[in-house]
C-alpha positions in Angstrom: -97.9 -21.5 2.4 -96.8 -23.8 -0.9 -99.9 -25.8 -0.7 -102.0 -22.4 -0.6 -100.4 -21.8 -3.8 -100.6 -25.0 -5.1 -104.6 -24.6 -4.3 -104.6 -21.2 -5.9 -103.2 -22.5 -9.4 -104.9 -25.3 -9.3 -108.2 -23.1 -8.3 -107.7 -20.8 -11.2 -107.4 -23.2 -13.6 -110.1 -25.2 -12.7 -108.3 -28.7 -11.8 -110.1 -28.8 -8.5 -107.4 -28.7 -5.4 -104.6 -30.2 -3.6 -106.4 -33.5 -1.8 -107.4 -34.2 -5.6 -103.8 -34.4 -7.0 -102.0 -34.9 -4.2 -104.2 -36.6 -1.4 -102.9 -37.3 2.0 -103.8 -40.7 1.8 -101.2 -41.4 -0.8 -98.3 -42.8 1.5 -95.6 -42.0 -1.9 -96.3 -38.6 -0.8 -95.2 -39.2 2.4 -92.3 -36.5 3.4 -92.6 -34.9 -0.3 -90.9 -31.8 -0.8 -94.3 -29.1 -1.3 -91.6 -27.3 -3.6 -91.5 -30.9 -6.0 -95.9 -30.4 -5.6 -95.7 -27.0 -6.7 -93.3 -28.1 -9.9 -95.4 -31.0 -10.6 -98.4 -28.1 -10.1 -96.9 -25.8 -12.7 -96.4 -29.0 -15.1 -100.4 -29.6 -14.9 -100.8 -25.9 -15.0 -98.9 -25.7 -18.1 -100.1 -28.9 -19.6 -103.8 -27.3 -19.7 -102.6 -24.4 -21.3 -102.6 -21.9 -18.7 -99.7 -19.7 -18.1 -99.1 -18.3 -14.4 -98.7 -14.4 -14.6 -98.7 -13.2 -11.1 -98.9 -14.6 -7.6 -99.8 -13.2 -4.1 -99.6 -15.0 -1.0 -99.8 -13.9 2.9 -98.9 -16.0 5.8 -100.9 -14.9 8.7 -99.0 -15.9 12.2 -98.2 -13.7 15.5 -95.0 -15.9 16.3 -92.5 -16.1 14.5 -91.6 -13.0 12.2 -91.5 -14.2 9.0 -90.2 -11.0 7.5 -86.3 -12.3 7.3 -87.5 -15.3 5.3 -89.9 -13.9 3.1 -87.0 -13.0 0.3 -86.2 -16.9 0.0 -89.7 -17.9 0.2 -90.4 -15.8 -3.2 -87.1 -17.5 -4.7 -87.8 -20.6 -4.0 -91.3 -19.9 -5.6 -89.5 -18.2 -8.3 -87.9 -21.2 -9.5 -90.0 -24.0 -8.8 -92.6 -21.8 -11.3 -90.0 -20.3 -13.7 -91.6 -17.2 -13.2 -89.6 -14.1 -12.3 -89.4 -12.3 -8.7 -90.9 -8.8 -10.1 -94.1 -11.3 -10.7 -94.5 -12.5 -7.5 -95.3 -10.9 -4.0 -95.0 -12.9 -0.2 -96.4 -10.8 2.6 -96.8 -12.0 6.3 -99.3 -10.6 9.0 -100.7 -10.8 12.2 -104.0 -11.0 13.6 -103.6 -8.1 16.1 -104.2 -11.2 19.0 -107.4 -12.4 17.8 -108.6 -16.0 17.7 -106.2 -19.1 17.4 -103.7 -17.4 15.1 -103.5 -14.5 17.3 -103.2 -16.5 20.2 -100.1 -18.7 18.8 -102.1 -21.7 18.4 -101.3 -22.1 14.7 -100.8 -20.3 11.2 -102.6 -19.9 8.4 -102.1 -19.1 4.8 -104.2 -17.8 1.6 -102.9 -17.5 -2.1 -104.9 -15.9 -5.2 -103.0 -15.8 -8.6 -103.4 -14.6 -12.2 -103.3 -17.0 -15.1 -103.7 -17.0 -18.8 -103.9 -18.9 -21.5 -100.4 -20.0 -23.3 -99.8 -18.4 -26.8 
């Protein structure tokens, strides 16, 4: 779900996408904390003048229930973007048993956020 954030920042602000700062092929990425991506995210974010103002992200997945971790999922986002809790909504779903999320073959994850320029 971080890099569907990181996507959506980066998205927003017009700095193309993950694979662009942060390609797979870069082996010093290798086992990187996606929290450390989402600072270094904010950073570039910031640098371009953008402020974020709002974030909303949904995990869909039928297995496992997400619900008891979506609390610390907005924290850590909290903090790694210095941008309070009231600001920021994590929501999980289902897909009712249709297609490969539905039937537990994997999970997937979409982000939209609000930015605007720094004062």
């Amino acid at each position: 779900m971080i890099h569907a954030v990181i996507d959506s920042l980066l998205g927003a602000a017009s700095l193309g996408d993950i694979g662009t700062h942060f390609p797979s092929t870069d082996l010093e990425l290798r086992d990187v904390s996606s929290i450390s991506l989402l600072r270094q995210t904010k950073d570039l974010v910031r640098s371009e003048g953008w402020d974020v103002v709002f974030l909303d992200a949904t995990i869909l997945a039928e297995k496992p229930r997400l619900s008891p971790y979506l609390i610390g999922m907005k924290s850590s986002i909290s903090k790694a973007l210095g941008l309070g809790c009231s600001n920021i909504n994590v929501k999980s779903t289902t897909t009712d048993g249709l297609g490969f999320i539905g039937e537990e073959e994997g999970i997937a994850s979409m982000a939209i956020c609000t930015l605007e320029r720094s004062s």
